[in-house]
C-alpha positions as CSV (number, residue, x, y, z in Angstrom):
1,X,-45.3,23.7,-162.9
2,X,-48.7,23.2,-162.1
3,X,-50.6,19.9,-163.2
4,X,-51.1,19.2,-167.0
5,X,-54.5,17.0,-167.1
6,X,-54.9,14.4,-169.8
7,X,-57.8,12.2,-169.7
8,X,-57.5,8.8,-172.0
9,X,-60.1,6.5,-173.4
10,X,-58.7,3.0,-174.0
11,X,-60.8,0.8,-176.2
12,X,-59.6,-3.0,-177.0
13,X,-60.7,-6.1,-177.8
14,X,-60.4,-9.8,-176.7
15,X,-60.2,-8.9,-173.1
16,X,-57.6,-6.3,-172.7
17,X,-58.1,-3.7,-171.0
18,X,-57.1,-5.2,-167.7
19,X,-53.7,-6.4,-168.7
20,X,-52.9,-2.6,-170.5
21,X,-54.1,-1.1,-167.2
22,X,-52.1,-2.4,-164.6
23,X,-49.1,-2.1,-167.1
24,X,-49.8,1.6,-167.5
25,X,-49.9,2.0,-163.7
26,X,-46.6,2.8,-162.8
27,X,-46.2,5.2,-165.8
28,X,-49.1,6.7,-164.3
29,X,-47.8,7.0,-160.9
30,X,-44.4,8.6,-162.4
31,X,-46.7,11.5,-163.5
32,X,-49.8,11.6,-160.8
33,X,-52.3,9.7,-159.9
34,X,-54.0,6.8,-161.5
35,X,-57.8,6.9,-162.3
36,X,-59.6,3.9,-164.4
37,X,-62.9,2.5,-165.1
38,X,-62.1,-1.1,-166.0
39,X,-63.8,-4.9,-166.1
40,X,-63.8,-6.5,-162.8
41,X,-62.9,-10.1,-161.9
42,X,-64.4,-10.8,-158.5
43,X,-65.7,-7.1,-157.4
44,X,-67.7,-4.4,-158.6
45,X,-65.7,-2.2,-156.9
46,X,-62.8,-3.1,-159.3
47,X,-64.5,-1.1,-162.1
48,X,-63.7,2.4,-160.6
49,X,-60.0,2.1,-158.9
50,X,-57.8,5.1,-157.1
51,X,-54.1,4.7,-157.6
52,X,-54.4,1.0,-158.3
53,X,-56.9,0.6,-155.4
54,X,-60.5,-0.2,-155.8
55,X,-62.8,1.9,-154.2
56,X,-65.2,1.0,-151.0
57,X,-68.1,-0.4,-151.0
58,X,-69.1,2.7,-148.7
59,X,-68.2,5.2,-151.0
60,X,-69.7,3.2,-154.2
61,X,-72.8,3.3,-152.1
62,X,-72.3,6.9,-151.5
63,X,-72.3,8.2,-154.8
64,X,-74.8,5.6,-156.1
65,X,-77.5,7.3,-153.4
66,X,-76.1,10.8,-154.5
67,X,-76.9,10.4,-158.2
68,X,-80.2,8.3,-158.1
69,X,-82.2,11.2,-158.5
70,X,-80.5,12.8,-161.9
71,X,-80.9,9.0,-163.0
72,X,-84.8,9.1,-162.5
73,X,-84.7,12.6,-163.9
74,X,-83.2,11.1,-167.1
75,X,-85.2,8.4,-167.3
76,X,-88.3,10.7,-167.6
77,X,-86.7,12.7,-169.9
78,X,-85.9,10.1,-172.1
79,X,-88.1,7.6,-171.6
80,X,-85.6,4.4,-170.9
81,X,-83.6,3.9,-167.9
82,X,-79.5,4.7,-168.2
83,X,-77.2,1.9,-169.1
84,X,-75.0,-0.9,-166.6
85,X,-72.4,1.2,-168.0
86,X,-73.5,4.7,-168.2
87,X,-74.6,4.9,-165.0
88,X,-71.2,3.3,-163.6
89,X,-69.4,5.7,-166.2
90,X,-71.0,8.7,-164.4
91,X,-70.2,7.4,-161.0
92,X,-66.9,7.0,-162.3
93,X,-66.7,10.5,-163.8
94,X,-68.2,12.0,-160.4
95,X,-65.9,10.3,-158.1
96,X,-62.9,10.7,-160.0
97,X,-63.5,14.5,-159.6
98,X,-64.2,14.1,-156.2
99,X,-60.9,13.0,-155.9
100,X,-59.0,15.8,-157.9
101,X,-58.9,13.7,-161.0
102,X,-55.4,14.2,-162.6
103,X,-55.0,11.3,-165.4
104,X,-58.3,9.8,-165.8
105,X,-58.4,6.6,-167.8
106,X,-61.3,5.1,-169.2
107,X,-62.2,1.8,-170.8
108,X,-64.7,2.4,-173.8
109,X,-67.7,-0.1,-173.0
110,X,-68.7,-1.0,-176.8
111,X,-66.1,1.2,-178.3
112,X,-66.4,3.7,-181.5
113,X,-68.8,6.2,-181.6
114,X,-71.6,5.0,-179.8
115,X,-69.9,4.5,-176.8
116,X,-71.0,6.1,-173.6
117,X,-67.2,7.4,-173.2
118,X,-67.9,9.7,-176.4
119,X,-69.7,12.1,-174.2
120,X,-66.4,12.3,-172.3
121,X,-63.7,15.7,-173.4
122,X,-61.0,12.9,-173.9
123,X,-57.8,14.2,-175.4
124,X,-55.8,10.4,-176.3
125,X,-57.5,7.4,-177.8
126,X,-55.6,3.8,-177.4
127,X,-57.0,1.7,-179.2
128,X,-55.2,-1.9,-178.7
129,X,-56.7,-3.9,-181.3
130,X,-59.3,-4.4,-183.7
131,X,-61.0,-8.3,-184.0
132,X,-64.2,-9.1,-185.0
133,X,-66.5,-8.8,-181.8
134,X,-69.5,-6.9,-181.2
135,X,-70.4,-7.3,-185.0
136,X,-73.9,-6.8,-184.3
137,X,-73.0,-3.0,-183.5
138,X,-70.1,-2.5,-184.8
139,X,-69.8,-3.6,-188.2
140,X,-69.2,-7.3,-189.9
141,X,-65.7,-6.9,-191.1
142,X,-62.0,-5.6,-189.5
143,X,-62.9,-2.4,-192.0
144,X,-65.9,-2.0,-190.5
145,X,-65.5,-2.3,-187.0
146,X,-62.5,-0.1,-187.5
147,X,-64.4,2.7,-189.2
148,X,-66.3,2.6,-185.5
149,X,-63.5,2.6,-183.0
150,X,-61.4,5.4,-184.4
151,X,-64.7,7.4,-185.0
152,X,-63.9,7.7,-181.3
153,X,-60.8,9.9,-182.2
154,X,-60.7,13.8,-181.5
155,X,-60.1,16.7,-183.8
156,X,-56.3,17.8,-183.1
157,X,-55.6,15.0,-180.0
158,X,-54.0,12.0,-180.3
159,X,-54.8,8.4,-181.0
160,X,-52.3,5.1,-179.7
161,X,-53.0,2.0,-181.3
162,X,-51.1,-1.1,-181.6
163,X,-53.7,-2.6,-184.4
164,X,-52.4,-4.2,-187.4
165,X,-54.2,-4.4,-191.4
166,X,-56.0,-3.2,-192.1
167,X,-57.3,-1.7,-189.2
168,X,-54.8,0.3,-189.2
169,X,-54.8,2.3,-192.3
170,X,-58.1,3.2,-191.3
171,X,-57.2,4.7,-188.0
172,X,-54.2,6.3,-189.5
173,X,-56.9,7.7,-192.4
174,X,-59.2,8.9,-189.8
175,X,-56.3,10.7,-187.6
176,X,-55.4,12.3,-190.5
177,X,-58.7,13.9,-191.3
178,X,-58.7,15.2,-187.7
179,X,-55.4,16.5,-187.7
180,X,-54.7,14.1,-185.0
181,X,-51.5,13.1,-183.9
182,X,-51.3,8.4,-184.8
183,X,-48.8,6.3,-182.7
184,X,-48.5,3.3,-183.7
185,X,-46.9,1.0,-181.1
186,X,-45.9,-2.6,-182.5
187,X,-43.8,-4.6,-179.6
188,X,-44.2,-8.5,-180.3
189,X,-44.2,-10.8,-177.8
190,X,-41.3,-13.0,-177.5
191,X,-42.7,-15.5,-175.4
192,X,-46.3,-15.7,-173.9
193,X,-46.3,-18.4,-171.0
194,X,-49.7,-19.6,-169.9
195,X,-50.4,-21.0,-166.5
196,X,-53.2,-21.8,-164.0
197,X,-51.7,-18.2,-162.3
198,X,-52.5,-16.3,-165.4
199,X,-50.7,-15.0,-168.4
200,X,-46.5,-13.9,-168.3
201,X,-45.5,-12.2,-171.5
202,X,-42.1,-12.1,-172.3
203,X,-40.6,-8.7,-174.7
204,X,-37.3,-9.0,-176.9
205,X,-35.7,-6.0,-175.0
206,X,-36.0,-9.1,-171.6
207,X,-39.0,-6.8,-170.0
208,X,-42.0,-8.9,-168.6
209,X,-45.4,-8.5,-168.1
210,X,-47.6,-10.8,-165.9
211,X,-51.4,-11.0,-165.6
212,X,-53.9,-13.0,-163.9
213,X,-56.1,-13.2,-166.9
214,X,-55.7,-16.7,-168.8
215,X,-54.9,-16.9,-172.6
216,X,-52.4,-16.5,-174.9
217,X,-54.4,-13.7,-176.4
218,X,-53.3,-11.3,-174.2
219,X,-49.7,-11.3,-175.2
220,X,-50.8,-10.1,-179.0
């Protein structure tokens, strides 16, 4: 049948993305292979990971040596040196074709338009949630900020959020100017246990989610 290629951009709030991640991964492994560009705990490594795995520090090292050059060349061209981000975003990008890239997934860094991920030919936005963080960049109020993030959606793709009002008239508004497809995915948490281990959330239908990330937060 061949392979059908998605590539997803997940922005989020409040510390997210890991727990979405490794709850995505066995839907991921279902259909392929698993590609993201996440926030590490304890490793750099952790940012770029290969069906759940994160990558060595050999091959990290590899790539880093292999791109230093176009990263000077940018710098000249532009005058200021590439991003944290950018730069591990484009080691990201090279090493996930490197290893025939099937369903790349990608945390926004800031989120919304200005995000390095915007260069990116993404075809599905998830957007979690919308809180009031980043302000300085993004905007001062939920309106605001949400105005940003789903400035991040594509003409004629398709945008996942879970966000609640009024965000989320705004990212409806904004899919429907781009002829984009909205799913909106609302699953409360039954019950969200918090421990020293990390964070189990409970779901009406008795399925369960557990991360090593601490707050109640992440069950919203």
């Amino acid at each position: 049948k061949g392979v059908v290629r998605q590539e997803l951009n997940l922005l989020s709030a409040d510390g997210r993305p890991l727990l979405v991640m490794a709850n995505m991964a066995p839907v991921f492994d279902e259909a392929g292979r698993l590609r993201a560009i996440e926030g590490y705990l304890v490793d750099i490594t952790e940012r770029i990971q290969v069906n759940g795995m994160p990558v060595s520090h050999g091959e990290l090292e590899f790539w880093i040596e292999t791109i230093r050059p176009a990263l000077r060349r940018t710098e000249g061209a532009v005058g200021t040196k590439p991003t944290y981000f950018e730069t591990l975003l484009a080691l990201a990008v090279i090493i996930f074709r490197a290893h025939d890239v099937h369903l790349p997934l990608f945390e926004a860094g800031m989120g919304g338009r200005h995000s390095a991920t915007a260069v990116l030919p993404l075809s599905v936005q998830i957007i979690t949630n919308v809180a009031l963080d980043r302000m300085s960049r993004l905007g001062r109020t939920i309106h605001e900020i949400a105005e940003e993030k789903s400035g991040m959606v594509r003409q004629g793709q398709m945008v996942i959020t879970s966000a609640a009002e009024p965000a989320l008239s705004v990212i409806r508004a904004t899919a429907k100017r781009r002829s984009a497809r909205c799913v909106v995915s609302h699953v409360p948490a039954e019950t969200i246990k918090v421990s020293w281990q990390g964070t189990r959330i409970l779901l009406p239908d008795g399925r369960s989610y557990s991360t090593s990330l601490i707050g109640t937060h992440q069950g919203h």
